[in-house]
C-alpha positions in Angstrom: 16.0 20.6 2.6 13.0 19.2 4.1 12.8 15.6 5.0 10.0 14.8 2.5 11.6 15.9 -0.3 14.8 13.7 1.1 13.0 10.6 1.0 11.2 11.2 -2.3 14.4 11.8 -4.2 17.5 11.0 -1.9 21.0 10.0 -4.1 22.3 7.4 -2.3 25.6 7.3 -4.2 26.9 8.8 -7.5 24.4 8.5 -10.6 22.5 6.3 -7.9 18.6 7.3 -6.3 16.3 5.8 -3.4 12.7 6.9 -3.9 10.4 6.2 -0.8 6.8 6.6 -0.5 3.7 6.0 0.7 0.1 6.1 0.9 -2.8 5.8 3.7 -6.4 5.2 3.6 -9.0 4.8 6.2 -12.6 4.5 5.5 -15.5 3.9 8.1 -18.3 1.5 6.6 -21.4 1.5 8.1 -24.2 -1.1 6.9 -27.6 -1.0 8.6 -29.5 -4.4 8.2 -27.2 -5.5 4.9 -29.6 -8.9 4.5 -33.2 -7.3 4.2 -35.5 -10.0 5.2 -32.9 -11.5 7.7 -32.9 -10.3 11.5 -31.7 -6.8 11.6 -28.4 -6.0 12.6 -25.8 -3.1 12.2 -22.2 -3.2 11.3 -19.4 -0.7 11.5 -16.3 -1.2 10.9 -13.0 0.6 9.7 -11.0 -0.1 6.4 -7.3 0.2 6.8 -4.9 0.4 4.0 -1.6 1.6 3.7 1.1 0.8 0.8 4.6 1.9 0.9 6.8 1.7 -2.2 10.9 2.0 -2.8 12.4 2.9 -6.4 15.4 2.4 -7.0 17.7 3.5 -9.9 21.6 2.7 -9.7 22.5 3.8 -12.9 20.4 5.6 -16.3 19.6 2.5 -17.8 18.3 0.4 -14.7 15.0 0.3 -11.9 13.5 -1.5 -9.4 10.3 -1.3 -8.1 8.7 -2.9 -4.7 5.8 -2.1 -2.6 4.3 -3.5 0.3 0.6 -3.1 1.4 -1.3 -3.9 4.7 -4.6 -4.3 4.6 -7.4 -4.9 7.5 -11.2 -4.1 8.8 -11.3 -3.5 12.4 -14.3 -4.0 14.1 -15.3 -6.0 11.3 -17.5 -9.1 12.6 -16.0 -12.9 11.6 -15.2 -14.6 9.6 -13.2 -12.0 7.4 -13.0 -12.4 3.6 -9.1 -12.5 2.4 -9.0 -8.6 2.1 -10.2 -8.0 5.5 -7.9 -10.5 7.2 -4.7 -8.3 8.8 -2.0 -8.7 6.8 1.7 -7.8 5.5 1.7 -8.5 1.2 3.8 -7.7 -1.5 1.4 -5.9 -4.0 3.7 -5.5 -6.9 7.7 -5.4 -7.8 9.2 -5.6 -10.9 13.1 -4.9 -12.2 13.0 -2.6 -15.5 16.6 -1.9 -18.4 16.7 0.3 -21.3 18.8 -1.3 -23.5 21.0 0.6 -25.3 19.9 1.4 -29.6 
């Protein structure tokens, strides 16, 4: 099979499954003279985001859930404001059970 399909849905041991992912997205801002009535200036800059996430389910009745994000603007003049600054975060993980009726 192909290797994406492999890492979206790969059974790492019986009744158990690793599901990787991910996501990218670049933007170019471009701001002429942002301040009106301030000296004009020009920015451009380019947003950078990219998230990857693991699932993982060992049996029917249990999940985990993690996903890391980076996040920067390069090019972007100082200082940077927290979601511009280059970084490594954990954007969200959580552990889920059915219990049984």
């Amino acid at each position: 099979g192909d290797l994406a399909a492999r890492l979206k849905h790969a059974e790492i041991a019986p009744g158990a499954v690793l599901s990787l992912g991910g996501t990218l997205r670049e933007r170019i801002e471009l701001r002429d003279n942002p301040f009106p009535g301030r000296p004009q200036r020009s920015e451009e800059y380019l947003l950078h985001r990219g998230l990857l996430h693991a699932e993982l389910r060992p049996g029917p009745h249990l999940r985990g859930f993690a996903e890391l994000v980076s996040a920067f603007a390069r090019g972007k003049a100082s200082p940077l404001a927290p979601p511009d600054q280059n970084r490594l975060d954990l954007s969200q993980a959580f552990l889920g059970a059915a219990l049984a009726r």
